[in-house]
LUMLO-680277 format. One line per 3 residues: for each residue y, x, z of C-alpha. Coordinates in nm, 3 decimals. Last residue first. Layout:
<pts>
Y/X/Z; ...
</pts>
This chain:
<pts>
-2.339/-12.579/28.825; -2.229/-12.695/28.477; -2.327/-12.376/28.324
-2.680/-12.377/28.466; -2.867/-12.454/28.126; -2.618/-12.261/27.939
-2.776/-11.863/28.131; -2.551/-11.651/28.230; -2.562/-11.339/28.100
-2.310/-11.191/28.261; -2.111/-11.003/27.969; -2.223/-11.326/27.752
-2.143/-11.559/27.982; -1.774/-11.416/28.046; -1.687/-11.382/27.642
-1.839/-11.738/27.593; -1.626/-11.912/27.881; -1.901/-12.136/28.060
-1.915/-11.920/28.396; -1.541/-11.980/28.432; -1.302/-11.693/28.381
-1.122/-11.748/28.122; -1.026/-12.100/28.210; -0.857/-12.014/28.538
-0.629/-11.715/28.332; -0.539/-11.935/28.064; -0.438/-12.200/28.355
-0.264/-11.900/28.523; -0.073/-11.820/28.254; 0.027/-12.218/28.168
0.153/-12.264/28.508; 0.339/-11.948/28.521; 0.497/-12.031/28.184
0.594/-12.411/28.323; 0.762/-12.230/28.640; 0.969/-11.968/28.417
1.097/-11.701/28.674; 1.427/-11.533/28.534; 1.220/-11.232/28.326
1.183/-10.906/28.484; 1.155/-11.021/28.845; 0.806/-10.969/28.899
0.763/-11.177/29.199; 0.663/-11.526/29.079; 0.359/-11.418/28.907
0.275/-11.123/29.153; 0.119/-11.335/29.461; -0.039/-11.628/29.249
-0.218/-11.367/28.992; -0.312/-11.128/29.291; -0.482/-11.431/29.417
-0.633/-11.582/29.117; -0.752/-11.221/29.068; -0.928/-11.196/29.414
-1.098/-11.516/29.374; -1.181/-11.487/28.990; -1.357/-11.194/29.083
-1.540/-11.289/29.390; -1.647/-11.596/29.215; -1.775/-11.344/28.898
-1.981/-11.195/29.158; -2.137/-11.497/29.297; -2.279/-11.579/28.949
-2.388/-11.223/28.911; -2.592/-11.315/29.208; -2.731/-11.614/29.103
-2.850/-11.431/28.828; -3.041/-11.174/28.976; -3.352/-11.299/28.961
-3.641/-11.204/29.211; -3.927/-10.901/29.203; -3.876/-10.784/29.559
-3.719/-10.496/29.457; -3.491/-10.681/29.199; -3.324/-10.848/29.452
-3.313/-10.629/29.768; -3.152/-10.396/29.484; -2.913/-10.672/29.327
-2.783/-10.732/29.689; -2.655/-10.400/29.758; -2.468/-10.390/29.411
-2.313/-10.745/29.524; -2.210/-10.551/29.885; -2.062/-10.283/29.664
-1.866/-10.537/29.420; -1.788/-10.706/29.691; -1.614/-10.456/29.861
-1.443/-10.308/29.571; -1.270/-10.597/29.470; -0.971/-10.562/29.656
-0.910/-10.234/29.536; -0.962/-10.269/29.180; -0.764/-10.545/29.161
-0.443/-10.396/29.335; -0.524/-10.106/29.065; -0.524/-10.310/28.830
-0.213/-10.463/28.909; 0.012/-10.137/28.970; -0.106/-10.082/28.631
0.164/-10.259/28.422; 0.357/-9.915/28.350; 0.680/-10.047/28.098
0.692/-10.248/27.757; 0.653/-10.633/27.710; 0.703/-10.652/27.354
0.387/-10.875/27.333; 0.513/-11.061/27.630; 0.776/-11.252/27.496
0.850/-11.463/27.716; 0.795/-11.259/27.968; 0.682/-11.280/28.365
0.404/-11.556/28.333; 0.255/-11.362/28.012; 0.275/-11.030/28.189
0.076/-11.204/28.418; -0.219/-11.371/28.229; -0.208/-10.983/28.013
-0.262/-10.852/28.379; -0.530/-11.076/28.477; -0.743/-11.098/28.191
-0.730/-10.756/28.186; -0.856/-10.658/28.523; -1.139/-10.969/28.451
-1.279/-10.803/28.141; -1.320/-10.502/28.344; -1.455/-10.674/28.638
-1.672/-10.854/28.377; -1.812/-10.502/28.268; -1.821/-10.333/28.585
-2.046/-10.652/28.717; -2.293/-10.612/28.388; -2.382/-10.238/28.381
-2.480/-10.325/28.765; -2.739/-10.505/28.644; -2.843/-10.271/28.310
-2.879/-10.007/28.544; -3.078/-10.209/28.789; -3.329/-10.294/28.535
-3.384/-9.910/28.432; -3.414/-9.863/28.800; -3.658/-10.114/28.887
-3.958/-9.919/28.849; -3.906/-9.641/29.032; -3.785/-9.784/29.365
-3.433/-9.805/29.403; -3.164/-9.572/29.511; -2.798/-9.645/29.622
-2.537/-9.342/29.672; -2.228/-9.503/29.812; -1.876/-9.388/29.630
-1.677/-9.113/29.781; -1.243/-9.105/29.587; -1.017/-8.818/29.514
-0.779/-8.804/29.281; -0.515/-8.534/29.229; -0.210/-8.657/28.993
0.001/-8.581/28.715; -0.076/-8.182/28.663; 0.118/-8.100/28.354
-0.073/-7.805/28.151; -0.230/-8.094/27.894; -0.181/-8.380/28.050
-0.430/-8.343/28.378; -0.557/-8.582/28.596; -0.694/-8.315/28.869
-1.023/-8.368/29.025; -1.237/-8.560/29.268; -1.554/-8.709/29.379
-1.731/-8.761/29.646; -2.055/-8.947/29.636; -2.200/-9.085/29.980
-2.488/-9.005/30.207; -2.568/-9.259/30.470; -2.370/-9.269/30.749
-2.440/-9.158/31.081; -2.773/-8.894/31.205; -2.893/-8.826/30.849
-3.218/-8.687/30.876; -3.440/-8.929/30.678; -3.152/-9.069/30.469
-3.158/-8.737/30.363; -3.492/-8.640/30.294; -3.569/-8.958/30.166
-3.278/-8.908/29.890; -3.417/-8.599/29.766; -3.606/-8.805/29.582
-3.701/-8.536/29.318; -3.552/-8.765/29.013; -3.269/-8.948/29.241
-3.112/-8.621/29.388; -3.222/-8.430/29.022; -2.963/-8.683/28.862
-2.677/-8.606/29.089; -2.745/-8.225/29.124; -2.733/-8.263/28.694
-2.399/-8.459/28.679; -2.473/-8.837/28.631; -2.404/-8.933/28.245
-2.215/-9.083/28.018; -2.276/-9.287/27.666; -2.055/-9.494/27.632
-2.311/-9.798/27.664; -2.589/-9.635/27.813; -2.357/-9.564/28.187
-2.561/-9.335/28.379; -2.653/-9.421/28.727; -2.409/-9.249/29.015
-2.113/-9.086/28.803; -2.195/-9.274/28.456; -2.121/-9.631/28.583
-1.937/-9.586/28.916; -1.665/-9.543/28.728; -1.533/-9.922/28.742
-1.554/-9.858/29.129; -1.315/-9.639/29.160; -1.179/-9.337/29.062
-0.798/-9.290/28.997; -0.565/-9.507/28.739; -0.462/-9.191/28.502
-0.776/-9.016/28.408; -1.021/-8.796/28.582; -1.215/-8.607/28.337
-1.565/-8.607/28.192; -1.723/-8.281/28.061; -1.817/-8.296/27.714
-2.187/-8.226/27.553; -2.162/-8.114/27.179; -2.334/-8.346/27.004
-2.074/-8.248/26.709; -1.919/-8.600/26.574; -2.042/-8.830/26.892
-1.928/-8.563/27.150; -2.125/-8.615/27.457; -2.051/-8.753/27.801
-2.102/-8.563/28.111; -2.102/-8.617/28.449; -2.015/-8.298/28.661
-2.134/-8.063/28.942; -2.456/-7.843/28.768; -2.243/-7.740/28.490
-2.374/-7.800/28.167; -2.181/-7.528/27.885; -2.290/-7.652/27.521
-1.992/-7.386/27.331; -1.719/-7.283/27.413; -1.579/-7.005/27.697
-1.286/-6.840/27.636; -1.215/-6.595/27.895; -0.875/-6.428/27.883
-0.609/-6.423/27.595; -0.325/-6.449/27.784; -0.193/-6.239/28.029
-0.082/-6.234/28.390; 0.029/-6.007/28.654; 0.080/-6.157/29.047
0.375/-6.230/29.271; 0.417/-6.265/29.620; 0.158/-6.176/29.907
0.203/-6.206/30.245; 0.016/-5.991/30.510; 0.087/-5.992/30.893
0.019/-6.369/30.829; 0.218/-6.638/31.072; 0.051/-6.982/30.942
0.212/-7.242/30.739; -0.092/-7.288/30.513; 0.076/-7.285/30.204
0.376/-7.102/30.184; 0.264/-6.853/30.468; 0.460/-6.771/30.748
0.542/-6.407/30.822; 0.484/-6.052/30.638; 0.530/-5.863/30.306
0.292/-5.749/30.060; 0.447/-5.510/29.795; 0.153/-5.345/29.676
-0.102/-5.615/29.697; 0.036/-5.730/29.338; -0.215/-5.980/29.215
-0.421/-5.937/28.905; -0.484/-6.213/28.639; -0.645/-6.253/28.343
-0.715/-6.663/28.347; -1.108/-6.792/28.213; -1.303/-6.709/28.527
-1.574/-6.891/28.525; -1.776/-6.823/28.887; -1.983/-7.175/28.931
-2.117/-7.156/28.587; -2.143/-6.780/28.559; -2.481/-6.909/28.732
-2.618/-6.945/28.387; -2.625/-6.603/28.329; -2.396/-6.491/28.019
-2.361/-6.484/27.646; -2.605/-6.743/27.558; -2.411/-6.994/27.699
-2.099/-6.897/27.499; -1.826/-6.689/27.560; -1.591/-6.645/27.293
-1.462/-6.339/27.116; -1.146/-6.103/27.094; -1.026/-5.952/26.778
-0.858/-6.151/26.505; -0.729/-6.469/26.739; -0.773/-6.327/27.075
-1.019/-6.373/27.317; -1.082/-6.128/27.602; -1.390/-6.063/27.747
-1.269/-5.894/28.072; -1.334/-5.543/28.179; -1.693/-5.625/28.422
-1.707/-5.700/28.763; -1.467/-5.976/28.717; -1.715/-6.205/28.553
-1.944/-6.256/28.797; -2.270/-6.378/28.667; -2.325/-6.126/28.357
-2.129/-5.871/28.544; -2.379/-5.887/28.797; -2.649/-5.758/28.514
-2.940/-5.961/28.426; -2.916/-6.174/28.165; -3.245/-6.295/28.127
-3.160/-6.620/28.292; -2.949/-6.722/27.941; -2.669/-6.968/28.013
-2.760/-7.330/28.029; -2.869/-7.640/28.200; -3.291/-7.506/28.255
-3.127/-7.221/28.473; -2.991/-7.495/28.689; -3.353/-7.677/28.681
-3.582/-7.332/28.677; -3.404/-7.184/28.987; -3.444/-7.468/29.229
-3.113/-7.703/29.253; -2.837/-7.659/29.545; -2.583/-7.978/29.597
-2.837/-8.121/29.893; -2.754/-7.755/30.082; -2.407/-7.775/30.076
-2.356/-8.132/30.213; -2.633/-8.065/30.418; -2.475/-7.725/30.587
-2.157/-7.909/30.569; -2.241/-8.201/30.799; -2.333/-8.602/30.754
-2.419/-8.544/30.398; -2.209/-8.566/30.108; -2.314/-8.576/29.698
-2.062/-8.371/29.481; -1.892/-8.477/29.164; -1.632/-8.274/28.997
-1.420/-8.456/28.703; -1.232/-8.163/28.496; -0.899/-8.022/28.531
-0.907/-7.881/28.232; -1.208/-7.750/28.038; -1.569/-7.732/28.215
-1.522/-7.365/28.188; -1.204/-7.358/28.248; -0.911/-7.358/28.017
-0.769/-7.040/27.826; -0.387/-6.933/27.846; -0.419/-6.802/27.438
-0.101/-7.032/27.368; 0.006/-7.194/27.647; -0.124/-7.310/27.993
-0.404/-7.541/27.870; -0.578/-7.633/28.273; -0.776/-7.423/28.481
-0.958/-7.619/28.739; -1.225/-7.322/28.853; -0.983/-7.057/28.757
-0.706/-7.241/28.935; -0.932/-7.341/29.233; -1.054/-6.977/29.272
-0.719/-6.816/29.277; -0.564/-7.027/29.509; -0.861/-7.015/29.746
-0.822/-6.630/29.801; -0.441/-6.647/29.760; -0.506/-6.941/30.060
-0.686/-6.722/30.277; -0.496/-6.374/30.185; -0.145/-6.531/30.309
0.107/-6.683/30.040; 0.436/-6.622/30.001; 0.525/-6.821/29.643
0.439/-7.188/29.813; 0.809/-7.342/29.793; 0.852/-7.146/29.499
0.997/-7.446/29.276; 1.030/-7.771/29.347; 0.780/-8.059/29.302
0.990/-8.427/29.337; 1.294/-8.363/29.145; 1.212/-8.015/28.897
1.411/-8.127/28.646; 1.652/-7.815/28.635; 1.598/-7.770/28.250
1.503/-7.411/28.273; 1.311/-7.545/28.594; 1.087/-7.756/28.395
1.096/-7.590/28.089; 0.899/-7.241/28.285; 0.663/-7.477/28.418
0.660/-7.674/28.746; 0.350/-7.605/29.009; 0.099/-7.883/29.046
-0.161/-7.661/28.922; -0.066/-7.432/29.207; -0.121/-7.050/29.050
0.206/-7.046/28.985; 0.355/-7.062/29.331; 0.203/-6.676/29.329
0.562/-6.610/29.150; 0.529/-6.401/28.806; 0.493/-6.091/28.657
0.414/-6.090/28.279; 0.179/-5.833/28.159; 0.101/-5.509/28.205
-0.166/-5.348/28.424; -0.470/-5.560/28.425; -0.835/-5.346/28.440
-1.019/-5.552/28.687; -0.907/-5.872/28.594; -0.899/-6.096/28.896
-1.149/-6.380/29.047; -1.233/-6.155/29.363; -1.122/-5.786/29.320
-1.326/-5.559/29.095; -1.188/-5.158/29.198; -0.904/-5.058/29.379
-0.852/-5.270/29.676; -0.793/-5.662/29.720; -0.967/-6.018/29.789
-1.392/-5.850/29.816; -1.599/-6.052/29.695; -1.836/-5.817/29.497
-1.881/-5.581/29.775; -2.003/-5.875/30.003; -2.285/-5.977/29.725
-2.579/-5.778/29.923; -2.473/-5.942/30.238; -2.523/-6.334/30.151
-2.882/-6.343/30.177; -2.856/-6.146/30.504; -2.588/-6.346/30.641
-2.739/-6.665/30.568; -3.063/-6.533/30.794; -2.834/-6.458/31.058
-2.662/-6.759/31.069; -2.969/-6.950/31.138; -3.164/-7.115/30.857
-3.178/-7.548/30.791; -3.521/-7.685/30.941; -3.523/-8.004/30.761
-3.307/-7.928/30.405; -3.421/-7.537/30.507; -3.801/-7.643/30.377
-3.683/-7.931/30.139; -3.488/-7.679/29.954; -3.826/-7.452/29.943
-4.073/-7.783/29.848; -3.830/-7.831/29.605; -3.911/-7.480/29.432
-3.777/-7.160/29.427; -3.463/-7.245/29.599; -3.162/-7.026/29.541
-3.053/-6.829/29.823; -2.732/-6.561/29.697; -2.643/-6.763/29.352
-2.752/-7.129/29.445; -2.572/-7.055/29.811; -2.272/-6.913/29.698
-2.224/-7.160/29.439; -2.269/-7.440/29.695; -2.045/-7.297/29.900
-1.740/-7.244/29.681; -1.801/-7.579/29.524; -1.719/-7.726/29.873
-1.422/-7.483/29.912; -1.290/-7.584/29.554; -1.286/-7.957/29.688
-1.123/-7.858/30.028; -0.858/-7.660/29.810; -0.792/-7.984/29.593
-0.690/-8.197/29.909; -0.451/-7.925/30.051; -0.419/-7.728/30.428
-0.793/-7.693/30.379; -1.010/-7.810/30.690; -1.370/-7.861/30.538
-1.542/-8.091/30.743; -1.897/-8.184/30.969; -1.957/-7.838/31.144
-2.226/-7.930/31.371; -2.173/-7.955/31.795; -2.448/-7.887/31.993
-2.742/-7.889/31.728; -2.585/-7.703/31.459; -2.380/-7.516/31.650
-2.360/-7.250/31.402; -2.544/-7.358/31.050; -2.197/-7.270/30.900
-2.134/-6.938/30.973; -2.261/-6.758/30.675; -1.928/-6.865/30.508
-1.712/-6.725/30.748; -1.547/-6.940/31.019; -1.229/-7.090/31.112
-1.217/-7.325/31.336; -1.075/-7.658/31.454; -1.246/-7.875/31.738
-1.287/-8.227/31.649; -1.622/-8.322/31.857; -1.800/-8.304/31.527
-1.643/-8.000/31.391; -1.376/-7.892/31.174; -1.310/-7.626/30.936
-1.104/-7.376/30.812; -1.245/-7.065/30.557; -1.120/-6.749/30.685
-1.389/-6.567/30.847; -1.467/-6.204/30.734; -1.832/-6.158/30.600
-1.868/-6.324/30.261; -1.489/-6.336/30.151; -1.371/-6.017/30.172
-1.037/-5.953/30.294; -0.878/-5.618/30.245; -0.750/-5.444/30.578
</pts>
């Protein structure tokens, strides 16, 4: 029996009370009142964040919202299986995992090409040098090549949706690789879901052309693929396809071998599977798509020589606070901004909605993604941030506010490690090795306060005050915290044989750098002379 991924179950999740299950996709409104699904249950971090995306694409392509009033509508009173079922039913034959015809993210008309080990569609899975060279220490090989239909089924969409370089005419995703995917959470799937779905006219308004009308047009493997080599092939631009091909890019040619399916415990999920699958056909030269793509899931920056808007991606250090600037209120300075369900959550206030039937915590950001170097996967980050809204009129004030504590924390983060590699080297210009264990100890104990300061700066400018005294208590959380890491580290980095007069003179650099009257530090704070002595 072929899976097919609108009415079998085979997506895990948990519920409020804890309970495990695993559902179908137009199961989750069940319970809703008793006991709500709250979770995605992947066995792997970057599967829950394709199943998330999974949803919401399902839902903007099968029950798009006319208008706000319509999201609002099932926001409050959210539908009953039933009805999800019937949206979802007349896209069943389109999702189905195996058989003869279109199979779920695979070329329909691949019969040669290389065969290789279903381990390969794991970003994280080492190259062909890699285990050539036998340097495959910490990620070994085919470990996850037997593979049950759930997790081929998810495998397959997160590579195509993550798709990184993978050699010549191995094309990225859409959004290039391993980009940045931002998704606002609710207190149960359905919301989470639901609050990540735009009416028609804004995702259509992104790009892709809505007069497109054939399936094909939104799910690529319906049709032979649009292959792109050098001479002959073409790319895919926005005008060449519906804009919902968004959430369905599928740049790889691939095509699994359901031939020679096995049986037993499954690579990924470690479950007993009467069917295992093993290897799959590849080829280069799939899906190139170019051009101004927008998806609806992730902050973008723009390219200052072409315009061109460019996905963001995570980079090495993780997601914290310091990119809270351009993934929650957009950052004017370099020129980033919120991804497009983001900015429509502010702009339509879908935020009263929300906070108005959110039964624990208030919504949060979650993002996540592969750091990528070129096909290498070097990390998966995942990180929620707090949503805060203000009224209207102080938002463009509130921007430039919290525009102001990222940039003294980042002044701060270096002031403290170049104050410390000073105390550990005496020559620390030629200091060479990974120095970011301390910002990211910096990071991490600042991130209260800078949350609890962001908190304050609202109640502040709402109610008309001046929010310099409280930039002035954020730069004494700063130079708290990094006085601290400074006092901890300096005498425990053991590269140099500790100097005590060199510590003494780091830290005093460090001190004086940080005081309200330093020029650098008033002028990212805008603190006024007057006060300096206070």
């Amino acid at each position: 029996m072929t899976l097919n991924l609108i009415s079998d179950a085979w997506i895990p999740v948990r519920r409020r009370s804890g309970a495990r299950e695993i559902i179908a996709p137009w199961q989750m409104t069940t319970d809703l009142d008793k006991d709500p699904i709250i979770s995605l249950d992947a066995p792997r971090p970057d599967f829950n964040g394709s199943f998330i995306q999974f949803f919401i694409g399902l839902l903007q392509t099968a029950a798009p919202p006319a208008t706000e009033k319509d999201w609002r509508t099932w926001f409050e009173e959210p539908p009953p299986p039933e009805i999800l079922r019937q949206a979802f039913s007349p896209f069943e034959a389109f999702f189905a995992l195996g058989g003869e015809g279109p199979r779920f993210m695979q070329d329909m008309e691949l019969s040669e090409g290389a065969e290789v080990s279903l381990a390969n569609l794991l970003l994280e899975t080492p190259g062909g040098n890699t285990e050539r060279n036998n340097s495959d220490l910490f990620i070994k090989r085919g470990r996850s090549a037997h593979q049950c239909p759930a997790c081929l089924a998810m495998a397959l969409y997160t590579l195509q949706t993550n798709a990184p370089s993978g050699g010549v005419g191995h094309r990225t995703s859409l959004r290039g690789g391993g980009p940045l995917t931002t998704v606002i959470m609710a207190d149960t799937l359905w919301r989470t879901a639901w609050v990540n779905v735009l009416p028609r006219p804004s995702y259509e308004a992104l790009a892709g052309d809505p007069g497109k009308g054939q399936s094909s047009d939104i799910f690529p493997w319906l049709a032979p693929c649009r292959t792109s080599e050098k001479n002959t092939g073409k790319a895919t631009t926005p005008l060449d396809v519906h804009p919902l091909q968004m959430y369905w890019g599928m740049p790889r040619r691939i095509r699994v071998d359901m031939d020679h399916a096995g049986q037993g415990v499954c690579g990924l999920c470690g479950q007993n599977s009467p069917t295992l699958f093993r290897t799959y056909l590849t080829k280069n030269y799939g899906v190139n798509y170019d051009g101004a793509w927008q998806h609806p899931l992730s902050p973008y920056g723009r390219d200052k020589k072409e315009g061109m808007p460019l996905p963001r991606h995570p980079q090495p250090g993780g997601l914290v606070y310091r990119h809270w600037l351009g993934l929650v209120v957009s950052d004017q300075e370099r020129g980033i901004r919120p991804a497009a369900v983001v900015a429509h959550y502010f702009n339509a206030r879908r935020w009263r909605s929300v906070e108005k039937n959110q039964s624990r915590q208030l919504p949060r950001l979650w993002c996540f993604g592969y750091d990528m170097d070129n096909m290498k996967a070097r990390c998966w980050y995942e990180s929620t941030m707090p949503l805060v809204h203000v009224q209207e009129e102080a938002a463009g004030q509130f921007a430039t506010e919290t525009a102001r504590l990222v940039g003294a924390a980042n002044l701060v983060a270096f002031l403290l490690r170049s104050n410390l590699k000073a105390a550990w080297f005496k020559r620390p210009g030629d200091a060479k090795g990974d120095f970011s264990f301390t910002d990211s100890r910096f990071w991490q104990e600042t991130e209260p306060g800078f949350y609890q300061s962001v908190e304050s700066i609202v109640r502040c400018l709402e109610s008309g005050g001046d929010a310099e005294d409280l930039r002035r208590e954020w730069l004494n959380i700063l130079r708290k915290h990094a006085l601290g890491i400074f006092d901890d580290l300096s005498q425990g980095g053991r590269f140099d044989a500790p100097d005590p007069k060199r510590i003494a003179l780091a830290r005093r650099d460090l001190e004086r750098a940080m005081r309200p009257g330093s020029k650098k530090m008033a002028r990212l704070l805008v603190l006024s002379q007057d006060r300096q002595a206070a």
